[in-house]
N, C-alpha and C positions, 0 to 999 in steps of 0.2 A: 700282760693283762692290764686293760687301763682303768681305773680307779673313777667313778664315777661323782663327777662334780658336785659339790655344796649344795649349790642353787638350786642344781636338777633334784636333790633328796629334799628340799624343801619343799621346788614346786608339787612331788607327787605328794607327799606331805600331805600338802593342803589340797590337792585334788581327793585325796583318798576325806578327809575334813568334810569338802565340800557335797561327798557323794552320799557320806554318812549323814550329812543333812534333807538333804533333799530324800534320801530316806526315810527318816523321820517322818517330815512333812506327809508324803506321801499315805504314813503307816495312817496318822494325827486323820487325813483329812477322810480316809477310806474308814476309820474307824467311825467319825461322825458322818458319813455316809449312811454306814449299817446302819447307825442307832435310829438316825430318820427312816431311813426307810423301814424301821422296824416298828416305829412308833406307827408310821400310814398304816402298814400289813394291817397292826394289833386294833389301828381303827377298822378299816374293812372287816374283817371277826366279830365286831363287836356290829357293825351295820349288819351284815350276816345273820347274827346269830338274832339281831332284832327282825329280820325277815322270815326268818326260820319261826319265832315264836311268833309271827302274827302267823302269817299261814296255820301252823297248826293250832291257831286257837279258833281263827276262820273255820279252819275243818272241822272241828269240834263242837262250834254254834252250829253250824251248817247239819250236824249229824242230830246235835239237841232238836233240833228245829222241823228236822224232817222227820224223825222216827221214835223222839221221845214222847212221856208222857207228859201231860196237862202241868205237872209244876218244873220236872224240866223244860217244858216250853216256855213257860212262865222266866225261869231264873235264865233263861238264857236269850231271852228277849230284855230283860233289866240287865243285863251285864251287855247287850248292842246299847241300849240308852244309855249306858253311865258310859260309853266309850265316846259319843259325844262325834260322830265322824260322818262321812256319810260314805265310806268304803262299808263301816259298822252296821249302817243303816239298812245298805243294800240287802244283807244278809237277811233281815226280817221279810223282806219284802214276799215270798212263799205265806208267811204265817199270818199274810192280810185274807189268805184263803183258807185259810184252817178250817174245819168242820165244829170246832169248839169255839162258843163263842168268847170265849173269854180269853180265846190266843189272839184272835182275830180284835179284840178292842184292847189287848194291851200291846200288839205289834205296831197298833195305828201312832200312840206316842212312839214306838222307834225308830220310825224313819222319819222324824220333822228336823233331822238333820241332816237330809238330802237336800240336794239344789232345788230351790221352791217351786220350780215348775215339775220336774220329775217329782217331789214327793204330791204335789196338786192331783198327778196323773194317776199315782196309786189310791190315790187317797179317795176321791171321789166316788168310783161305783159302790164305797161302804156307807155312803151319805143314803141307799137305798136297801141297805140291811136290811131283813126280817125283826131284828134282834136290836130294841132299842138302845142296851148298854154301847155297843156297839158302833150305833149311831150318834148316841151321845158322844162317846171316847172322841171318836172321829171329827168332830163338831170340833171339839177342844183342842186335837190337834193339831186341826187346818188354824185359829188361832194362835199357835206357835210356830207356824212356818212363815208366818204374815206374807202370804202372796196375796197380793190383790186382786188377783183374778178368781179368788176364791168368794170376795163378797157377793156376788148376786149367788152366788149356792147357797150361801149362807142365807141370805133374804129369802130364797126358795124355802128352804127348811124350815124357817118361824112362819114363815105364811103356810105351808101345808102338814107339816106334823103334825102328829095327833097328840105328843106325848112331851107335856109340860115341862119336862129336863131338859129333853131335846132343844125343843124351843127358847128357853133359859141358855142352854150351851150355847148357840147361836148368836144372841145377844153379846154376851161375854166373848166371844169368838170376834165378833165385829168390832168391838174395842181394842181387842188386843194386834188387828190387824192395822190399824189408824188409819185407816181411808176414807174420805169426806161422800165419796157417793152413799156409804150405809146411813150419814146421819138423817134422813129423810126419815127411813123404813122407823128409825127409832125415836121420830120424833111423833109417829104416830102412835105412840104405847105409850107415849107422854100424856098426848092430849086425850085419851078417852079417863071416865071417871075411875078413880081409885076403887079398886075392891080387895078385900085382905089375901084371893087367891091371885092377885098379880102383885103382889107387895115385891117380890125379892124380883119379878120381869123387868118392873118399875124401877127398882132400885137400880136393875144391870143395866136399864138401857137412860139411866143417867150419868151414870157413871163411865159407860163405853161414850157416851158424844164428851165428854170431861178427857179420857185418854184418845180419844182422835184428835181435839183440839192439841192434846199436849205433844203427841208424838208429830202430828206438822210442826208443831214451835219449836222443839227442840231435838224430835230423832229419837227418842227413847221415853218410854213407860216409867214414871216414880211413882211407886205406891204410899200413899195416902195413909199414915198411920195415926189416926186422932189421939191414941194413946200417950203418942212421941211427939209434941212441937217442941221444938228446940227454939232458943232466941235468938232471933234475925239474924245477929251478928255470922251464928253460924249454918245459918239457912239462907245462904245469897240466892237473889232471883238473875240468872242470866237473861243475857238480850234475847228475844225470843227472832224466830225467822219473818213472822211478821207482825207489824206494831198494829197493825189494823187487822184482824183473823178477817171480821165478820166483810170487810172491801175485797178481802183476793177470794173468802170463800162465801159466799154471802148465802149460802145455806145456813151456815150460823146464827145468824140474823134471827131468821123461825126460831131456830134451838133455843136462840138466849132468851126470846119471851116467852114461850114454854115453859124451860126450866125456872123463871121467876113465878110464873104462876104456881107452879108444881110449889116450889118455895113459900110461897104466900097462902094456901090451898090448907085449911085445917083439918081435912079427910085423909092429907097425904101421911106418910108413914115417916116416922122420924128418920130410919135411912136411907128413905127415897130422898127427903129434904137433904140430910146432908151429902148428900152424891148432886146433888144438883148444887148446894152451894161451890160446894169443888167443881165441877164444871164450870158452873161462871166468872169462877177466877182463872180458868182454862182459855177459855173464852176471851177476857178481861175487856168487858167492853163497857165504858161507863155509864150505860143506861141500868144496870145491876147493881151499881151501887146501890141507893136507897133502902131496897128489900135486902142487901147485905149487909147493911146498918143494921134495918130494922131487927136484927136476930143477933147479934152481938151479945145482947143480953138474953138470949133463948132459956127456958128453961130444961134444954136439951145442950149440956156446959159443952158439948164435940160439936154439936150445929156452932154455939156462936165459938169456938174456939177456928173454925174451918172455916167460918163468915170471916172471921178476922184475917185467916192467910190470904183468901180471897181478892181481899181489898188490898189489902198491901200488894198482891199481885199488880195488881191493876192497878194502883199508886205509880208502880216501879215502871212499868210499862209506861205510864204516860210519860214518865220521867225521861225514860229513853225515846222515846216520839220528840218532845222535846229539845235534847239536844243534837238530834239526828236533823233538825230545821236551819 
């Protein structure tokens, strides 16, 4: 019987060592294997189960919307709005034809977070409602979808409605969309004489050529709180898109004498006045100064508080024209 070598009980030694290792390794790398790919599964479940509850909350508006009653339609048309989507949106879109008027003008707010031309599309043949509430909603809707291809509907509407909200909603619609073709339509409601049943038309439709000027300059609507002026320091004026409005849009031009007359005009109504100082800092064009001086000292303390931003506007503006030479 021959006895087997040192060396050779070593070498398997250390193979048997080495197999225990790679063992190991093998167990180490398969275990963190599982745990990833347990962690992806545990994501998918969770994407899953986030599809699971949209669908059935889908199906659930969808059932509110076709077969409930008047405040189930109601709460189930404010829970598409506060969803904010336009998968959300599409959902109401049945309840633009609802037999109730009141489904049919609170559905018109929940789709203006459809793509602007699709909710344009739904939205429209309600601009022809029986049922003014309805037309009004609608009016204010188109407003928040800012499609531009809505303006001359809009212009259609104040020029033939019958019904002073309507007409009012229009206005305020055409501001909130910023497009320079409506400032014409609004520059005519400027220039006829003040009467106390067009005080708040008047006031809208200075305050809408004020937010077109400002949504071309900078892209987005700040609302104007007389209440709140903060000092300068912390109300910077950015560069605006352009240093000359009234050169690239010169519709403005009309606007900005208008709105001083309106300004200067002792029939006009205190809020018309101050909607048109705010516009002419919108505007910022230095022929406005003067009469934006002139009211500094108003006895109306929000006129000359809002003359005053005004001008600094249009200070700041020059300043940038200035070093832009």
């Amino acid at each position: 019987m021959h006895s087997v070598p040192l060396k050779m009980r070593i070498t398997n030694y250390e193979l048997r060592i080495t197999n225990l290792k790679l063992f190991f390794q093998c167990s180490i790398f398969l275990c963190v294997l599982c745990a990833f790919a347990g962690n992806i599964f545990a994501q998918n479940v969770i994407l899953t189960q986030a599809q699971i509850d949209w669908i059935a909350g889908k199906s659930f508006l969808e059932r509110r919307i076709q077969s409930g009653n008047v405040e189930q339609k109601r709460d189930a048309l404010f829970q598409i709005r506060n969803l904010e989507t336009k998968e959300a949106s599409r959902i109401a879109i049945p309840a633009l034809q609802d037999s109730n008027e009141i489904i049919r003008a609170t559905a018109a707010f929940s789709v203006i977070f459809l793509p602007k031309d699709e909710a344009l599309q739904v939205l429209l043949p309600l601009l022809n409602d029986k049922k003014e509430l309805v037309r009004r909603e609608t009016v204010y809707a188109l407003g928040k979808v800012r499609n531009r291809d809505a303006v001359n509907f809009l212009i259609q509407v104040f020029q033939k409605d019958k019904i002073s909200d309507v007409k009012n909603a229009a206005i305020v619609a055409l501001g909130e969309i910023g497009d320079a073709s409506a400032v014409d339509a609004l520059i005519t409601i400027l220039q006829k004489k003040p009467k106390s049943e067009d005080e708040f038309l008047r006031r809208s439709a200075a305050r809408s050529i004020g937010q077109i000027a400002q949504i071309i300059q900078t892209n987005e609507t700040k609302v104007l709180t007389p209440e709140n002026f903060l000092p300068d320091k912390h109300n910077p004026i950015e560069k605006p898109q352009y240093l000359k409005l009234i050169e690239n849009f010169p519709v403005f031009r009309n606007a900005n004498n208008v709105l001083i007359q309106s300004l200067q005009n002792a029939n006009e109504s205190e809020d018309t006045k101050r909607e048109a100082a705010f516009a002419l800092g919108e505007i910022a064009d230095s022929t406005s100064v003067p009469v934006l001086q002139a009211n500094l000292n108003a006895k109306d303390y929000y006129l000359g508080k809002i003359s005053q931003e005004s001008l600094r506007k249009i200070a700041v503006y020059a300043e940038y024209e200035k070093f832009s030479k």
